[in-house]
N, C-alpha and C positions, 0 to 999 in steps of 0.2 A: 364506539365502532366495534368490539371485544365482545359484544354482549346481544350481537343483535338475533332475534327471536328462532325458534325454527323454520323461519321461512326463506331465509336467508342463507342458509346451510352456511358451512365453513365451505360452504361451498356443497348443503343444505336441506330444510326437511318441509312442514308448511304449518308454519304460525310465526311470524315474522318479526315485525319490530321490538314485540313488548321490554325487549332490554333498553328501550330507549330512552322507556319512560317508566317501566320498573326494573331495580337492581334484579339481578340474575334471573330473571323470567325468561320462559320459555314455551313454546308452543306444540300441541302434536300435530305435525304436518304441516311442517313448513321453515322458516329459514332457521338456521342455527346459529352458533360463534364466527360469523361473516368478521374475515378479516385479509389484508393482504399477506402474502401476494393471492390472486384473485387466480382461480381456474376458469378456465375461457374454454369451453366447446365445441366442438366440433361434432353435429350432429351426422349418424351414419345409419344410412337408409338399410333398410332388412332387403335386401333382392327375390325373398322368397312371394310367391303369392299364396293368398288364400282365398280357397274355393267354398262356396257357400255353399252347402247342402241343395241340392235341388228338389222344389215342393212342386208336384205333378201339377196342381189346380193354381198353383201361387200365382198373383197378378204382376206384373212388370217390379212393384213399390215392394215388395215379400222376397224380389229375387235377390234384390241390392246386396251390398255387404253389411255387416253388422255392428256395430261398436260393442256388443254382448260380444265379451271373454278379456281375458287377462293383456296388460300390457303392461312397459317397462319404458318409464315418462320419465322425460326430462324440463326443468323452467328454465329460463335466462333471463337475466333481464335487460331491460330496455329503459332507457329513457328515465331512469332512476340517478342519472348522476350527479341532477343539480337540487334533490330535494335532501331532506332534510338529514337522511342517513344516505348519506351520496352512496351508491353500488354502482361500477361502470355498465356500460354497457357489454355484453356476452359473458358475465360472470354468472356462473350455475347457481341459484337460489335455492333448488330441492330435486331431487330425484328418487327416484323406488318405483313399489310395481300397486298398479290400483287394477282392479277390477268393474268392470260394470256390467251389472245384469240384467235378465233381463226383464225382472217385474221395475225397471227403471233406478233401482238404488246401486250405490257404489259407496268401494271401500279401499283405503290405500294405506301401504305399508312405506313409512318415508322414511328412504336410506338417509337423508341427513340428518337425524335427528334419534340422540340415544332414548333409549327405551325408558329408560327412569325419569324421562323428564314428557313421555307417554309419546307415541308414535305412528300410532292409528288413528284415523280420521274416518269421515265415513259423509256422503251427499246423496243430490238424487239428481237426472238426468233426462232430458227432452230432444228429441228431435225438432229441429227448427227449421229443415228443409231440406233438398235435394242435398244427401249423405253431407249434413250442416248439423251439430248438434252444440249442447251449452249444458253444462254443470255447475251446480250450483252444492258449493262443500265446506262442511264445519270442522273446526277444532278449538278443544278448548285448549287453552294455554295458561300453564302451571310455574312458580318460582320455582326453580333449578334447587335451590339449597331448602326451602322450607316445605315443599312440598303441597303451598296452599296453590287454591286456584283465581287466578290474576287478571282473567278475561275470555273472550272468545274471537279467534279468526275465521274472517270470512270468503273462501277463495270458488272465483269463479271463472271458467274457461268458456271458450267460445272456440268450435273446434272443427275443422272440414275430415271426413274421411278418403284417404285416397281410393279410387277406384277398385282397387285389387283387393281393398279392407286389412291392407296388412299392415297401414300405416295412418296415422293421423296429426296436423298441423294446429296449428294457433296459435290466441293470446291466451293471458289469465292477469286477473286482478288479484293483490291481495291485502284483504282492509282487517285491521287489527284495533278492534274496541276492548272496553275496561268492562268487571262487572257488573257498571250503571249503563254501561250497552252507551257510553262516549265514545266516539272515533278516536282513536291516539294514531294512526298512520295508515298510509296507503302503499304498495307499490306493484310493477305493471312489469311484463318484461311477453315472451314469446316461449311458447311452448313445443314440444315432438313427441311422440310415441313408434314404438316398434309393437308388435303383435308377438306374446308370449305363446309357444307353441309346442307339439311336441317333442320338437327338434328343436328348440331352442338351446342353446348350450350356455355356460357360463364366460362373462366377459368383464373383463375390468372395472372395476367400480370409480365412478368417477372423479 
């Protein structure tokens, strides 16, 4: 339970399990040394709106909001309590700021998870419907103490943008294979975003 991967954060980054099934490994972007007592969440909506540039000629689909620019994401999970590395449900798995742009690729900086055991991740991004999109994102995942590499995480979101584009919802998967590209774990939980802005200022880290 001590060792579980960066996907898990001590409340967490995203590469998950891999301690479960290799000593001291670790992931970039995703959960970390998940252990109790567990931090529980309480997601808090941004009140500001944001306004989308207005394109004289643009068609109704051009005016929408945009998931292109920075935002500051939080995981939880769900439904993770009876499998193998039980996490309750509303315990924080990973949080930091990801980016998506807009030739479709994205990059995120995960607060749960220290730098030497690698931090950045990086995916690619599809609209799947009316302001509905889905991410599709890698990291490899590194032993903590030797520094070799142990596997790769595989995390995908499934995501609604709110109306105003200042906010967005969902789930996320996240599946944690070995070098031989074996499944060694799964886990599932719900996801938030606030919209990183000019005016953003700084706030408690979770």
């Amino acid at each position: 339970m001590k060792a579980i991967s960066r996907f898990i954060a001590p409340v967490l980054g995203a590469g998950v399990f891999m301690t479960m099934f290799v000593p001291h490994a670790a992931a970039g972007c995703g959960p970390g040394n998940l252990q109790g007592p567990f931090t529980f969440v309480t997601p808090v909506a941004d009140a500001r709106t944001f306004t989308p540039a207005a394109v004289p000629s643009a068609s109704a689909e051009m005016q929408q909001p945009s998931l292109v620019g920075m935002w500051s994401v939080q995981l939880v999970s769900q439904g993770n309590a009876t499998s193998a590395m039980p996490i309750p449900d509303g315990a924080l798995v990973d949080f930091g700021y990801q980016i998506f742009h807009i030739d479709n690729t994205e990059w995120e900086n995960s607060g749960g998870r220290s730098p030497n055991t690698q931090n950045f991740c990086e995916g690619v991004w599809g609209k799947t419907g009316f302001n509905t999109y889905e991410l599709n994102h890698f990291a490899y995942q590194y032993d903590s103490i030797s520094g070799s590499l142990t596997g790769t995480a595989n995390i995908r979101y499934q995501m609604t943008l709110s109306p105003s584009g200042n906010s967005f919802t969902g789930t996320f998967t996240i599946d944690v294979y070995d070098t031989k590209a074996s499944h060694l774990a799964h886990l599932a939980g719900t996801l938030s975003a606030t919209r990183v802005t000019v005016d953003t200022v700084v706030t408690a880290i979770p």
